[in-house]
N, CA, C and O atoms as a printed pandas DataFrame, in Angstrom:
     atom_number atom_name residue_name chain_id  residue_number  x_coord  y_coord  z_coord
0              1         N          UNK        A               1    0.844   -1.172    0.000
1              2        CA          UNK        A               1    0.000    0.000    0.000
2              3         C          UNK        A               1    0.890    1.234    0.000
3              4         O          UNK        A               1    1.845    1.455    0.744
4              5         N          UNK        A               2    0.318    2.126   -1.133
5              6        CA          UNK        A               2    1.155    3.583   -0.586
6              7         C          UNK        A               2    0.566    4.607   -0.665
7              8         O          UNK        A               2   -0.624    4.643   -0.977
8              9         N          UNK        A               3    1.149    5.473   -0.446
9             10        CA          UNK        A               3    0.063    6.811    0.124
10            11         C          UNK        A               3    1.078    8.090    0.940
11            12         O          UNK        A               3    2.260    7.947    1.254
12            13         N          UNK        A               4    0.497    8.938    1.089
13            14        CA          UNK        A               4    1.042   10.470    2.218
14            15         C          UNK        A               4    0.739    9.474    3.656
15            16         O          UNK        A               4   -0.062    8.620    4.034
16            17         N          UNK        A               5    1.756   10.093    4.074
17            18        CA          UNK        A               5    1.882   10.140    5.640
18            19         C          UNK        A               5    0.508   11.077    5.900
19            20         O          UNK        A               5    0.013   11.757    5.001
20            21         N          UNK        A               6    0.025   11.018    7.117
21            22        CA          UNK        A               6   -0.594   11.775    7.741
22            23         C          UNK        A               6   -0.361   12.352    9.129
23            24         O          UNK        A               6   -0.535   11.667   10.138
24            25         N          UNK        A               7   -0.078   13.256    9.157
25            26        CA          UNK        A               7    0.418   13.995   10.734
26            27         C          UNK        A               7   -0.510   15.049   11.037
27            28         O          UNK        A               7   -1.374   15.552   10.319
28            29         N          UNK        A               8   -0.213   15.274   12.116
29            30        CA          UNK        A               8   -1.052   16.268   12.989
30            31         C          UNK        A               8   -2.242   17.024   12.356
31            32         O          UNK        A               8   -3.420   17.132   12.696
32            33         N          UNK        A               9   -1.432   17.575   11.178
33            34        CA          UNK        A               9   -1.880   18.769   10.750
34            35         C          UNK        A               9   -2.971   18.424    9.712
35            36         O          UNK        A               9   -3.816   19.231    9.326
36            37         N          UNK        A              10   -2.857   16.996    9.254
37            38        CA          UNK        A              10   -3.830   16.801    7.995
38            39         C          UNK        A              10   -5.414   17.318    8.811
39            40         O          UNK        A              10   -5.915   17.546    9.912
40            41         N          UNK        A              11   -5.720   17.285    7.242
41            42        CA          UNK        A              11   -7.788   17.733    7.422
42            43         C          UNK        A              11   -8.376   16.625    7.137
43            44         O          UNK        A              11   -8.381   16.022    6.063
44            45         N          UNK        A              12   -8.967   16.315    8.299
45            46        CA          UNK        A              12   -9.898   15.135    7.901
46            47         C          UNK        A              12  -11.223   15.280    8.175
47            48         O          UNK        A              12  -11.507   15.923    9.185
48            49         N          UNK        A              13  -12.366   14.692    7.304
49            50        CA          UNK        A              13  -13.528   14.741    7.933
50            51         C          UNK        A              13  -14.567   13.220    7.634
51            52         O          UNK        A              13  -14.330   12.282    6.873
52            53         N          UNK        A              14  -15.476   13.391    8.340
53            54        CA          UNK        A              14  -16.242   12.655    8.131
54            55         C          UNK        A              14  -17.431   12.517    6.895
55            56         O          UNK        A              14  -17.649   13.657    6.484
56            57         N          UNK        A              15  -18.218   11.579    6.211
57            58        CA          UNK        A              15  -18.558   11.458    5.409
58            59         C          UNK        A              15  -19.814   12.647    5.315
59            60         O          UNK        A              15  -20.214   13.272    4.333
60            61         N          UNK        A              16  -20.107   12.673    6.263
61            62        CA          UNK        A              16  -21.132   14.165    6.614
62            63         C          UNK        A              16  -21.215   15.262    6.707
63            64         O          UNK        A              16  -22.155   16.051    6.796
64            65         N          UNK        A              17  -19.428   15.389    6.673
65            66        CA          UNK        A              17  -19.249   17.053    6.710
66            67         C          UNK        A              17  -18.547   17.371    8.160
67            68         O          UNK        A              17  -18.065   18.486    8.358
68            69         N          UNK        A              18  -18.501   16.210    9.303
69            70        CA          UNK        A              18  -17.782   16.608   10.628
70            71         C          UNK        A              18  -16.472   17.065   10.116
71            72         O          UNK        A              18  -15.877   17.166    9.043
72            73         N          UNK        A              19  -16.249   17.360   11.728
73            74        CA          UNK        A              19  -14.176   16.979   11.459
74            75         C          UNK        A              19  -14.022   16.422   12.656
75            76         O          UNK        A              19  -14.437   16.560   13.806
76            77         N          UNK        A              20  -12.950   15.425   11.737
77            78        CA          UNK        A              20  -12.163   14.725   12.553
78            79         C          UNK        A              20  -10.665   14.778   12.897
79            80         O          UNK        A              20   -9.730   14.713   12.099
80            81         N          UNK        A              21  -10.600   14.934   14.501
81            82        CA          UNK        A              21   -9.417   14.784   15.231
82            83         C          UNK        A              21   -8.989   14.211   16.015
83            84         O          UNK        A              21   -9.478   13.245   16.601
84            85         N          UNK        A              22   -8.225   14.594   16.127
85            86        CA          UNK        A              22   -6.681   13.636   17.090
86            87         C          UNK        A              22   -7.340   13.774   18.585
87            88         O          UNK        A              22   -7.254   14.929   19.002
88            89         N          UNK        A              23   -8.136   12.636   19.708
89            90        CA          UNK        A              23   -8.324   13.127   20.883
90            91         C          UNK        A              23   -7.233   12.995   21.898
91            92         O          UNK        A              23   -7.121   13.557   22.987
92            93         N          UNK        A              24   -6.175   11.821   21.090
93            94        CA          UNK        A              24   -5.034   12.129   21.649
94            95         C          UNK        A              24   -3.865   12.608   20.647
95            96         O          UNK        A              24   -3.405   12.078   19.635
96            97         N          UNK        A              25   -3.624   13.560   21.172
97            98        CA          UNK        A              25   -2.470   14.802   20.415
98            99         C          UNK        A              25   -1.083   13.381   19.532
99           100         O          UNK        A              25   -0.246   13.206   20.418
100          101         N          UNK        A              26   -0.860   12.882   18.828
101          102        CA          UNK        A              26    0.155   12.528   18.046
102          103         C          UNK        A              26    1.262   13.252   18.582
103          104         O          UNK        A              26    1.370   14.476   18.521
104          105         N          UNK        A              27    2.300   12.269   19.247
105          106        CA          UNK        A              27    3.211   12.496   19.418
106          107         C          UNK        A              27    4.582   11.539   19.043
107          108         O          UNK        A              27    4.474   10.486   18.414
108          109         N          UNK        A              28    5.921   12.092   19.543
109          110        CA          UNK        A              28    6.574   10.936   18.992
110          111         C          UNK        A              28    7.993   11.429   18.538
111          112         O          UNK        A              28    7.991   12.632   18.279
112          113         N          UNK        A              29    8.999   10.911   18.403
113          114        CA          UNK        A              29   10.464   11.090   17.704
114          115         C          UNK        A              29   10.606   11.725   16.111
115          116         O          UNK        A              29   11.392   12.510   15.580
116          117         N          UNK        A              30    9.079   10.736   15.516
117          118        CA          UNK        A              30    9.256   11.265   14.114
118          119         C          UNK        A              30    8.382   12.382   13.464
119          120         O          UNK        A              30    7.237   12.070   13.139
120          121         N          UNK        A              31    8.731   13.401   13.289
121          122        CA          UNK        A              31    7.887   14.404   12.300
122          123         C          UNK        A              31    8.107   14.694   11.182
123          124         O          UNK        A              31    9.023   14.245   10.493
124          125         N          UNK        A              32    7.244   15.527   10.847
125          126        CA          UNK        A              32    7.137   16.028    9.221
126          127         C          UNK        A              32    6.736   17.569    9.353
127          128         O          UNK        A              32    5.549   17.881    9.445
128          129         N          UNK        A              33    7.457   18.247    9.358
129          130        CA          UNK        A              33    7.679   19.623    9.181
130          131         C          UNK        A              33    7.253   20.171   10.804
131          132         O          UNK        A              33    6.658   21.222   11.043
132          133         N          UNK        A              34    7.560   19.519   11.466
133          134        CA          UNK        A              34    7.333   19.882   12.501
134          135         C          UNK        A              34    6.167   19.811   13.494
135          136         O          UNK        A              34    5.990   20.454   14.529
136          137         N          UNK        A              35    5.117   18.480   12.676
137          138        CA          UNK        A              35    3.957   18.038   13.016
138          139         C          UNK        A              35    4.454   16.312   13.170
139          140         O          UNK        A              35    5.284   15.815   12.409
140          141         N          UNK        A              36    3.865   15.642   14.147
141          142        CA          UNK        A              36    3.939   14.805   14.554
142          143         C          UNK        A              36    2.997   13.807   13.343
143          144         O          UNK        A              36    1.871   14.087   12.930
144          145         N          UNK        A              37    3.823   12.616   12.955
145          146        CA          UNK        A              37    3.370   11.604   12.209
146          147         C          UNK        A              37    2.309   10.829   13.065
147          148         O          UNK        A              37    2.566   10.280   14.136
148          149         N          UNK        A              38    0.588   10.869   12.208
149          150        CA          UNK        A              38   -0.319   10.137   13.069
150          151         C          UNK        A              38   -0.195    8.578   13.061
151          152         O          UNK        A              38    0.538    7.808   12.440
152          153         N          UNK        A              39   -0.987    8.438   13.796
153          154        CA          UNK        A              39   -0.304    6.671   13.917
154          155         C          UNK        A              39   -2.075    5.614   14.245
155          156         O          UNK        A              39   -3.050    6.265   14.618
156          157         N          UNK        A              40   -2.183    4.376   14.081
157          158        CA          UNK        A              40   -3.177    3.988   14.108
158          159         C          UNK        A              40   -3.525    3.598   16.126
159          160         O          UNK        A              40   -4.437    3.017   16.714
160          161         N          UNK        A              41   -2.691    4.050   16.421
161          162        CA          UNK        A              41   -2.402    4.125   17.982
162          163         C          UNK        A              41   -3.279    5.000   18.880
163          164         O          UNK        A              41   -3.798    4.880   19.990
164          165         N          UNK        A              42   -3.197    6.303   17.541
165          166        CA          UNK        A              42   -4.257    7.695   18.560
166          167         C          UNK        A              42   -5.650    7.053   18.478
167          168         O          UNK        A              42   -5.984    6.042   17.860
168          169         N          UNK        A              43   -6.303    7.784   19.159
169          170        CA          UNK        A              43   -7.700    8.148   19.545
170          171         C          UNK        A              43   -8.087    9.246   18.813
171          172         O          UNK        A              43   -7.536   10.319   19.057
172          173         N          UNK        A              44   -9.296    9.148   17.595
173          174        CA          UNK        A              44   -9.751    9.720   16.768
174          175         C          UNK        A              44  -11.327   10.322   17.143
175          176         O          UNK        A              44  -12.179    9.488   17.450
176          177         N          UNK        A              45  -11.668   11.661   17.116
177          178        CA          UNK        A              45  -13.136   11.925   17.415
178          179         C          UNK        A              45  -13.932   12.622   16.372
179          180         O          UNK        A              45  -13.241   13.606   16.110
180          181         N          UNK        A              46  -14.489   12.646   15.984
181          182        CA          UNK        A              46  -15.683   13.767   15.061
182          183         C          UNK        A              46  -16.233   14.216   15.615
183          184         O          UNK        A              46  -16.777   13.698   16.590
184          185         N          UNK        A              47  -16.423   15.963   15.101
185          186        CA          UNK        A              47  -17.380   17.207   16.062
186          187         C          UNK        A              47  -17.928   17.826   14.931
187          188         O          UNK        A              47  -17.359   18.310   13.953
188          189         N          UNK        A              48  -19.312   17.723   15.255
189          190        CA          UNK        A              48  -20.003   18.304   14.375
190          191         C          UNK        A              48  -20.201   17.756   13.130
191          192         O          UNK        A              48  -19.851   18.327   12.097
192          193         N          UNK        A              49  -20.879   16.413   13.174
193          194        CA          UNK        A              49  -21.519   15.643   12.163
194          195         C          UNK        A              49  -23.042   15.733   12.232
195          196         O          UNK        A              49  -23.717   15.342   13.185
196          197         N          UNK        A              50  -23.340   16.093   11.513
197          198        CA          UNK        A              50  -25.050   16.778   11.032
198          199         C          UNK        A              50  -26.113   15.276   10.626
199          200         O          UNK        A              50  -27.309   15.304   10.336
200          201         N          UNK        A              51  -25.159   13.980   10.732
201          202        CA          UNK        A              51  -25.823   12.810    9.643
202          203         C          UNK        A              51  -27.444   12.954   11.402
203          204         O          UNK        A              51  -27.504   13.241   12.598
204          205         N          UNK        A              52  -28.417   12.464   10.150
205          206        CA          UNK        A              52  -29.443   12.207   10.787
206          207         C          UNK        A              52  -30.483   10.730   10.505
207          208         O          UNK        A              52  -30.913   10.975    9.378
208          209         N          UNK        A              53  -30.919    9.757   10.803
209          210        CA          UNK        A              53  -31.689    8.996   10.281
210          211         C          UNK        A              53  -32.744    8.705   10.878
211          212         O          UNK        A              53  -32.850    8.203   11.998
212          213         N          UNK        A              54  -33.737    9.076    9.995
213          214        CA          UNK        A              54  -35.806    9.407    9.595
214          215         C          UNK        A              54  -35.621   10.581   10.956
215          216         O          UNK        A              54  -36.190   10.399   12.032
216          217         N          UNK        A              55  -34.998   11.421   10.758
217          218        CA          UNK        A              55  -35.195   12.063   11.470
218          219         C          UNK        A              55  -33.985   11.983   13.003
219          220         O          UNK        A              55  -33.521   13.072   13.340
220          221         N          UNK        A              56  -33.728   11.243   13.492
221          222        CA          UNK        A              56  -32.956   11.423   14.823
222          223         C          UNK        A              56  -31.682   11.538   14.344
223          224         O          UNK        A              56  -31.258   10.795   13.459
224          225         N          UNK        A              57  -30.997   12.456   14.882
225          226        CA          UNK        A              57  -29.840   12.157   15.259
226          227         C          UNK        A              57  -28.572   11.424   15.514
227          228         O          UNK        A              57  -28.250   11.062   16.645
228          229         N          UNK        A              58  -27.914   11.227   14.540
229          230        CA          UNK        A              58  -27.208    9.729   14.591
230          231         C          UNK        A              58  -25.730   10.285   14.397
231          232         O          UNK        A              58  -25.152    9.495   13.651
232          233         N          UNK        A              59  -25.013   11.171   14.712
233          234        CA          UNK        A              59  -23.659   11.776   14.214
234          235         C          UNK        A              59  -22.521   10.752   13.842
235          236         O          UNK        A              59  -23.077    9.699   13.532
236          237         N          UNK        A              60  -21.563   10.670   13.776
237          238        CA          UNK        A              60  -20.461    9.996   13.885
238          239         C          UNK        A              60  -19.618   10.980   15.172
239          240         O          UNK        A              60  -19.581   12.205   15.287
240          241         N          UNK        A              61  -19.228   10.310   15.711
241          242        CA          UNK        A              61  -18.350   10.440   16.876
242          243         C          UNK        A              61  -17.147    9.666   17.073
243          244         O          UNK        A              61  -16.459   10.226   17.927
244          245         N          UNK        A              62  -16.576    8.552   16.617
245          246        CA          UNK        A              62  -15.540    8.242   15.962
246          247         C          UNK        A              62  -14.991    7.883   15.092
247          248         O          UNK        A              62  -15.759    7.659   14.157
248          249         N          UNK        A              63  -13.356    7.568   14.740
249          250        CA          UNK        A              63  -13.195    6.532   13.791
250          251         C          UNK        A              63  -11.906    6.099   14.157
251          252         O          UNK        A              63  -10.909    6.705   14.550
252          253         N          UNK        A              64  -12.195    4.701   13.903
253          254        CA          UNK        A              64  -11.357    3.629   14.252
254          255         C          UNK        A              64  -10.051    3.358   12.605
255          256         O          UNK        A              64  -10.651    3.093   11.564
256          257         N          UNK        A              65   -8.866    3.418   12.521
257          258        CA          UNK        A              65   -8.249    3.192   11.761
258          259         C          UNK        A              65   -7.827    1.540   11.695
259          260         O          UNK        A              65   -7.702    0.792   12.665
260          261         N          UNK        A              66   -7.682    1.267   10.547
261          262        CA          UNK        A              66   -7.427   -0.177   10.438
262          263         C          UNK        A              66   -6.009   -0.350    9.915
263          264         O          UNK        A              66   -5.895   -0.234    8.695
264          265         N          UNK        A              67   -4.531   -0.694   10.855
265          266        CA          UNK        A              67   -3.583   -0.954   10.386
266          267         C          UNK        A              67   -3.142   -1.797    8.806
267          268         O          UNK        A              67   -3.466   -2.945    8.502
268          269         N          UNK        A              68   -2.569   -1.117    8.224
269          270        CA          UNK        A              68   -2.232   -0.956    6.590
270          271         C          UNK        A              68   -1.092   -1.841    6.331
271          272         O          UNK        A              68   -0.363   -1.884    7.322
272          273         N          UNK        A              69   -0.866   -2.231    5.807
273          274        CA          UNK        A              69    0.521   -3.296    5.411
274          275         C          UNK        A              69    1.894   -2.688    4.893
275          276         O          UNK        A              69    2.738   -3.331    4.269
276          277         N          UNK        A              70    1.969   -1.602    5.181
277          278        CA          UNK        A              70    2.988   -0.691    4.852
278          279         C          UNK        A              70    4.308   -1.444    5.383
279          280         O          UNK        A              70    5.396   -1.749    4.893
280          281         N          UNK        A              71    3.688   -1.589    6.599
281          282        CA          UNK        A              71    5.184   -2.390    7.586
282          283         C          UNK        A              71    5.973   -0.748    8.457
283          284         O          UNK        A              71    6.774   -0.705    9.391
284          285         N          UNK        A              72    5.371    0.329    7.722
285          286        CA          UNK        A              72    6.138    1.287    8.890
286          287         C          UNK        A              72    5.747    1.655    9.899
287          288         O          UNK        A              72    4.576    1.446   10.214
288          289         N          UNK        A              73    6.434    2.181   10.546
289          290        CA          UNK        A              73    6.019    1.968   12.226
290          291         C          UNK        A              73    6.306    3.507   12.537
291          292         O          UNK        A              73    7.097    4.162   11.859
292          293         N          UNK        A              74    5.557    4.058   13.683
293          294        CA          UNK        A              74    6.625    5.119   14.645
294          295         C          UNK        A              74    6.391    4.404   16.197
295          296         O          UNK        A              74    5.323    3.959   16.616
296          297         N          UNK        A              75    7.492    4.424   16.804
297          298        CA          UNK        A              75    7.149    3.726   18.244
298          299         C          UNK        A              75    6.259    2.405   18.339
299          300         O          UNK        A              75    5.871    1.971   19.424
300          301         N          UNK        A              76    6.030    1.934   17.387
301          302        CA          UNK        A              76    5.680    0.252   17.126
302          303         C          UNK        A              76    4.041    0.375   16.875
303          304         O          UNK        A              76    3.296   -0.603   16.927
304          305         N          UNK        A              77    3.681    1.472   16.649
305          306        CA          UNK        A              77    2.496    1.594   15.723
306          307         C          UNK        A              77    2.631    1.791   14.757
307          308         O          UNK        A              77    3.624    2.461   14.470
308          309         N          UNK        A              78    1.606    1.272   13.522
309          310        CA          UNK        A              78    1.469    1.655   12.348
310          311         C          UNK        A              78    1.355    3.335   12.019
311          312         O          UNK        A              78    0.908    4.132   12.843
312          313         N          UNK        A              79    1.830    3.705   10.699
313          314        CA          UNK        A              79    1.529    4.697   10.627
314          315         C          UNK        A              79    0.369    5.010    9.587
315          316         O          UNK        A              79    0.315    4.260    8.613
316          317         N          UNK        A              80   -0.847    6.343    9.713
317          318        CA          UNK        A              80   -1.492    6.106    9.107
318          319         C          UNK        A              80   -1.521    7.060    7.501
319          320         O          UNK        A              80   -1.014    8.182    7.475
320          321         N          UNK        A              81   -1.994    6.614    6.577
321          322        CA          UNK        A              81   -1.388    7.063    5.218
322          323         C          UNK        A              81   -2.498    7.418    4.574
323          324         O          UNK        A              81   -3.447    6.729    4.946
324          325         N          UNK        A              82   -2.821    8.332    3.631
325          326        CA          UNK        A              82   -3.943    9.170    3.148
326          327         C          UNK        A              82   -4.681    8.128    2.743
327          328         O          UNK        A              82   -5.827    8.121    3.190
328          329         N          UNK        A              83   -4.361    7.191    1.991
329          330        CA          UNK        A              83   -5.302    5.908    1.613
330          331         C          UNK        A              83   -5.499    4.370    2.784
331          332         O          UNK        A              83   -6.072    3.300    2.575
332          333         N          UNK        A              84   -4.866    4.800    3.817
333          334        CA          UNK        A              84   -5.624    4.179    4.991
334          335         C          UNK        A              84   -6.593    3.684    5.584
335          336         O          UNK        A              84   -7.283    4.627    5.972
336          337         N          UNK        A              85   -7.255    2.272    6.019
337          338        CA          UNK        A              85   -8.474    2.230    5.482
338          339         C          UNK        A              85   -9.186    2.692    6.967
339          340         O          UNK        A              85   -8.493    2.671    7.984
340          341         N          UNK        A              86  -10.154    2.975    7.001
341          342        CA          UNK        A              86  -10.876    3.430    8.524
342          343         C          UNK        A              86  -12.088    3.540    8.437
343          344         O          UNK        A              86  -12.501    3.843    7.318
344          345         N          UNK        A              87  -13.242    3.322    9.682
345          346        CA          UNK        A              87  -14.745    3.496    9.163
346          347         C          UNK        A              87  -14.827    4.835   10.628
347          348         O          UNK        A              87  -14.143    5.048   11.628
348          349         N          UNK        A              88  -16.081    5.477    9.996
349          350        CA          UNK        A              88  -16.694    6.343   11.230
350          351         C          UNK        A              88  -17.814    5.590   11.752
351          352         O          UNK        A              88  -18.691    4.891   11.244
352          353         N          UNK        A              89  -17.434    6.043   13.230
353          354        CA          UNK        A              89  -19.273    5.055   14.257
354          355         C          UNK        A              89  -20.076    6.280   14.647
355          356         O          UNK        A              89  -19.634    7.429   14.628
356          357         N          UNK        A              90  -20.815    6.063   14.860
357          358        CA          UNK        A              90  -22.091    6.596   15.597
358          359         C          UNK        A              90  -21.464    6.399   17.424
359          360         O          UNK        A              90  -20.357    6.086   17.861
360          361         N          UNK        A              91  -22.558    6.696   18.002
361          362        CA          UNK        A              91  -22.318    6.188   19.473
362          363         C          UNK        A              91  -23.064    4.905   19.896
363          364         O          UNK        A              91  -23.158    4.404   21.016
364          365         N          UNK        A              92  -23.280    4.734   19.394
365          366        CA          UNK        A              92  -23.995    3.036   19.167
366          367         C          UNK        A              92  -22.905    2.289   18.442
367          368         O          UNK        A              92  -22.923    1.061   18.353
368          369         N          UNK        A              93  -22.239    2.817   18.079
369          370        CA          UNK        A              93  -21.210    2.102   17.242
370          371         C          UNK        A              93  -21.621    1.518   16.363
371          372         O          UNK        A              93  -21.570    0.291   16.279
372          373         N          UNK        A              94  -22.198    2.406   15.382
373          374        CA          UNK        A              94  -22.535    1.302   13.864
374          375         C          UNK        A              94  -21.752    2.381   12.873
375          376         O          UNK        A              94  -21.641    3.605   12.802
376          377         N          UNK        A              95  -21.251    1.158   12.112
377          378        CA          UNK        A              95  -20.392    2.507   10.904
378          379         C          UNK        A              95  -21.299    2.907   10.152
379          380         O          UNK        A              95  -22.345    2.444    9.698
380          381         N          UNK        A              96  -20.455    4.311   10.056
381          382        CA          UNK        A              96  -21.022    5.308    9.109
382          383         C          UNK        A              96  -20.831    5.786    7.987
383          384         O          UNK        A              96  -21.347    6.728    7.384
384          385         N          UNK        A              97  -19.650    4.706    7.622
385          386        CA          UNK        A              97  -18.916    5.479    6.223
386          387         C          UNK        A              97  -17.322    5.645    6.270
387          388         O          UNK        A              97  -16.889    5.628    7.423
388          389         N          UNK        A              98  -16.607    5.760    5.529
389          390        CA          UNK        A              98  -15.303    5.951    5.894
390          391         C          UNK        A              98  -14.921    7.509    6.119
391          392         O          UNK        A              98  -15.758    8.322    5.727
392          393         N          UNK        A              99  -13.921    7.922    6.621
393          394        CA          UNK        A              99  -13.646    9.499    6.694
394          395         C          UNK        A              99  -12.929    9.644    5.464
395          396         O          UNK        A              99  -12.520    8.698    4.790
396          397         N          UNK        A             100  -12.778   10.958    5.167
397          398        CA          UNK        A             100  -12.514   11.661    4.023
398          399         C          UNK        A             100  -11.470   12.318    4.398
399          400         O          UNK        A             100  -11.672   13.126    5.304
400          401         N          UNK        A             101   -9.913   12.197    3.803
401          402        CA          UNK        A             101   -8.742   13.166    3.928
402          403         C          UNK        A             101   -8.971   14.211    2.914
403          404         O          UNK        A             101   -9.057   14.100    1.691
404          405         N          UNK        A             102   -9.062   15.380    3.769
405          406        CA          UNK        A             102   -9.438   16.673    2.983
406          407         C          UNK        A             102   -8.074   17.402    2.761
407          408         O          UNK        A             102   -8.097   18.430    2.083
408          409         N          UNK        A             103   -7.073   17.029    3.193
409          410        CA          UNK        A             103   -5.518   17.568    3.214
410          411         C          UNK        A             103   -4.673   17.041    4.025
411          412         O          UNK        A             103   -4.821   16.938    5.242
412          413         N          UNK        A             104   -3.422   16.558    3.153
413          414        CA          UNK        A             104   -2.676   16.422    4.148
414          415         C          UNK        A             104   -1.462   17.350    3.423
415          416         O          UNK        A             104   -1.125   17.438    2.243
416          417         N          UNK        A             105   -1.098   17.818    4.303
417          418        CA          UNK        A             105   -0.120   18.914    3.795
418          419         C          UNK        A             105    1.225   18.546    3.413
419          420         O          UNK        A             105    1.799   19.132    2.495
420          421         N          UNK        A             106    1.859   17.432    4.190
421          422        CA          UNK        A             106    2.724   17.035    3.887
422          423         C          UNK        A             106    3.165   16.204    2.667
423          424         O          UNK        A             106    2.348   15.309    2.452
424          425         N          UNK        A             107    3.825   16.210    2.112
425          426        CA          UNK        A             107    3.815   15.409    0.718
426          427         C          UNK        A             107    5.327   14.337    0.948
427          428         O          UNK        A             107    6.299   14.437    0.200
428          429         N          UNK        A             108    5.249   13.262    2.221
429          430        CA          UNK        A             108    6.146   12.211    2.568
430          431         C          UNK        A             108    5.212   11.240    2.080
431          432         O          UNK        A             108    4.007   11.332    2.313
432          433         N          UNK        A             109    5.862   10.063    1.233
433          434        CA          UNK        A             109    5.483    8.847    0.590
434          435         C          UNK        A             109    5.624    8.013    1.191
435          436         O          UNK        A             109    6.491    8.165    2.051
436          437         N          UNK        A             110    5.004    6.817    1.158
437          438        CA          UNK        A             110    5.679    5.556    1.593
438          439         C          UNK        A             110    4.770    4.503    0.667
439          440         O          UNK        A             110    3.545    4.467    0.552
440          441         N          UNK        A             111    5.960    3.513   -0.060
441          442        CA          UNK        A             111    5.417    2.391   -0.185
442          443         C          UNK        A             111    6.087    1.339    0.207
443          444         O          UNK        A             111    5.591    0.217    0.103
């Protein structure tokens, strides 16, 4: 698999229009311009997902990343890469779709 690194700084959102972030801050030895390389290790949240079904309320509130076969690591997690695969949940935890990388600024490769 190959793809951009994703660190700190990328834009991500959910299939609805949330955004999604880092609930734990990416940290670590390795960066990319001075933003910490994300890893499938953090804790990911969505704020402000509008999805609704027949009416109620159903947001996405997380997303879970699914380690990639890259084989690279930072601190013995995977790292995660613009084509990374991941779903968003609800709070019921039913997926919602995958998230959407809206930018990642950095332009580091890996295959």
């Amino acid at each position: 698999m190959s793809g951009s690194l994703l660190d700190a700084g990328a834009v991500i959102g959910c299939p609805h229009g949330g955004r999604v972030t880092a609930a734990t801050t990416p940290t670590g030895g390795v960066r990319i311009g001075g933003a910490a390389v994300a890893t499938a290790r953090h804790a990911y949240v969505v704020v402000g997902c509008p999805h609704t079904l027949d009416g109620v309320p159903t947001p996405c509130v997380t997303v879970r990343w699914t380690a990639d076969g890259s084989g690279i690591t930072v601190d013995g997690a995977p790292v995660l890469l613009d084509t990374s695969a991941a779903l968003c949940f609800s709070a019921a935890l039913v997926p919602q779709g995958p998230p959407v990388v809206l930018a990642a600024p950095r332009k580091v490769t890996a295959r």
